[in-house]
C-alpha positions in Angstrom: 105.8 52.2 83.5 102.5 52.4 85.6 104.5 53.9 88.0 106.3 56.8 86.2 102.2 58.2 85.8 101.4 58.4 89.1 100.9 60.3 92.4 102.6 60.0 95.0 102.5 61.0 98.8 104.5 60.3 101.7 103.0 58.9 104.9 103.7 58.0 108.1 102.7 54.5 109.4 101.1 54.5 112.7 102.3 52.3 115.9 99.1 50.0 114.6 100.8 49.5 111.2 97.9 51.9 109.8 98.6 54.4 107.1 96.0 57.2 106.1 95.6 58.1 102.3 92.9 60.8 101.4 90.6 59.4 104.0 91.0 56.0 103.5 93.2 53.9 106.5 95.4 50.8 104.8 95.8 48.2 107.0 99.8 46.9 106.7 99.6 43.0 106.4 102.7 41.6 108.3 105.5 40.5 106.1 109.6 40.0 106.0 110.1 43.7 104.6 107.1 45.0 106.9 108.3 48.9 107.8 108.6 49.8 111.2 106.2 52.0 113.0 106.7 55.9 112.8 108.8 55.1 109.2 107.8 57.2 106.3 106.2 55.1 103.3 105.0 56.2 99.4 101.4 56.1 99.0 101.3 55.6 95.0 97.8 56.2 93.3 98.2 55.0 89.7 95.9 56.4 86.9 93.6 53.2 86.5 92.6 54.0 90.7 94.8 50.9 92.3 96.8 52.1 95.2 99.9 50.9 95.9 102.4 51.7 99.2 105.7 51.2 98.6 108.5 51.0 101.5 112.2 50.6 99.8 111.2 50.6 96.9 109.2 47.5 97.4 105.6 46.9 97.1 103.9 46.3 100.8 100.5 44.3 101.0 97.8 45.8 103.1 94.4 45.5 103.2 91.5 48.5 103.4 89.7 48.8 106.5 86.7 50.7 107.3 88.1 52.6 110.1 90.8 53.1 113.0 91.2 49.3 114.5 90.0 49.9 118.5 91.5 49.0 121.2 90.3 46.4 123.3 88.4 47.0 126.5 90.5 45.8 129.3 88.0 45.0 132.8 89.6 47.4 135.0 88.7 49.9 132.4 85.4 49.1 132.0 84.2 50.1 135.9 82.2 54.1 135.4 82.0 55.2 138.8 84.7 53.7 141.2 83.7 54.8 144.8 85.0 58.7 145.5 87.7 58.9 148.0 87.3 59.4 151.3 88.5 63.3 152.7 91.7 62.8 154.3 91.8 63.9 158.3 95.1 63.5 160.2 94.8 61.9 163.2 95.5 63.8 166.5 99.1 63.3 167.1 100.2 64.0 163.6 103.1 66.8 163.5 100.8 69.3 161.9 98.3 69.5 164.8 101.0 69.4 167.1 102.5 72.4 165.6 99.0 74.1 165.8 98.9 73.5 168.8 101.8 74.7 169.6 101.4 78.3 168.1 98.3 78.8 170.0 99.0 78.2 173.3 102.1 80.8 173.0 99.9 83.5 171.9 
């Protein structure tokens, strides 16, 4: 019955098993009927404020979370200023100085 007065919104879960609802972000909790990523879900709101996201039409568990979980920060990422490379300069018997060389002695 609690869910006949209800509303309802479809979301998306994210490729972090995240779904948004009204600025909030709900954490999926992995389980046997855990939805695949990019899959649409039912965000259900009922009247007494409990939220409740349902994926064939089965309740999922999640937990809230405070925000967007980060990625980690992998070492090779963490370097600011890697050292600028240098100007490339062909050396002298490359075919372009050859062939500029070349044009200017014909003229």
């Amino acid at each position: 019955m609690k869910s006949v007065f209800c509303l309802e919104e479809t979301r998306t879960v994210g490729n972090d098993w995240v779904v948004r609802y009204k600025n909030r972000f709900f954490q999926i909790v992995s389980q046997s009927n855990l939805p695949p990523a990019r899959r649409r879900v039912m965000v259900q709101e009922h009247l007494d404020g409990s939220i409740h996201v349902v994926y064939r039409d089965r309740d999922v568990l999640f937990t809230e979370t405070k925000g967007l979980p980060r990625k980690p920060i992998v070492a090779h990422q963490k370097q600011q200023n890697p050292q600028p490379k240098k100007k490339y300069i062909p050396s002298s018997t490359h075919p372009w100085r050859k062939f500029n060389l070349q044009i200017s002695t014909e003229e």
